[in-house]
C-alpha positions in Angstrom: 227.6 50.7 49.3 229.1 49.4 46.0 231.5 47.0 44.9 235.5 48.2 45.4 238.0 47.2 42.9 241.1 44.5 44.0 244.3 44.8 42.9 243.9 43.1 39.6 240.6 45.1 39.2 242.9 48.5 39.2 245.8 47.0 37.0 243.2 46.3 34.5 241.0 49.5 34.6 244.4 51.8 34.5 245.0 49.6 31.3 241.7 50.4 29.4 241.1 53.6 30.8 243.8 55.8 32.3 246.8 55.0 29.5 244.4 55.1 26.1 243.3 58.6 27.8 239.6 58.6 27.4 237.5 61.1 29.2 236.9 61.6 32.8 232.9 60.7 32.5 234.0 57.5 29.9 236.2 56.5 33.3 233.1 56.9 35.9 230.6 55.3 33.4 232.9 52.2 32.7 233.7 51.7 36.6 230.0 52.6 37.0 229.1 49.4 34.9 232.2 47.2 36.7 230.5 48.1 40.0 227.2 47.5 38.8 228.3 43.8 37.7 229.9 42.6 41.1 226.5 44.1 42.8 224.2 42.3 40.7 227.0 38.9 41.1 226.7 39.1 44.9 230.2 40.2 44.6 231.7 42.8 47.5 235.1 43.7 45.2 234.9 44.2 41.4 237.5 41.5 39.9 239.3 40.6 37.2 237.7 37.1 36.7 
């Protein structure tokens, strides 16, 4: 089970991902590395802080 993103978490990645229009597999490997950080921070939602 990984990390799910909170509200601020989803404002943030439509920010830097979804409006600048990078690639589907740019998207998956940036909220690949997100998840990847809260895991390794004990953390159950990836945040903004």
């Amino acid at each position: 089970m990984h990390a799910t993103l909170d509200k601020d978490g989803e404002r943030i990645r439509r920010q830097a991902i979804i409006e600048p229009g990078l690639s589907a597999r740019a998207h998956d490997k940036v909220l690949r590395a997100a998840r990847t950080i809260a895991d390794l921070a004990g953390e159950k939602r990836v945040s903004a802080t």
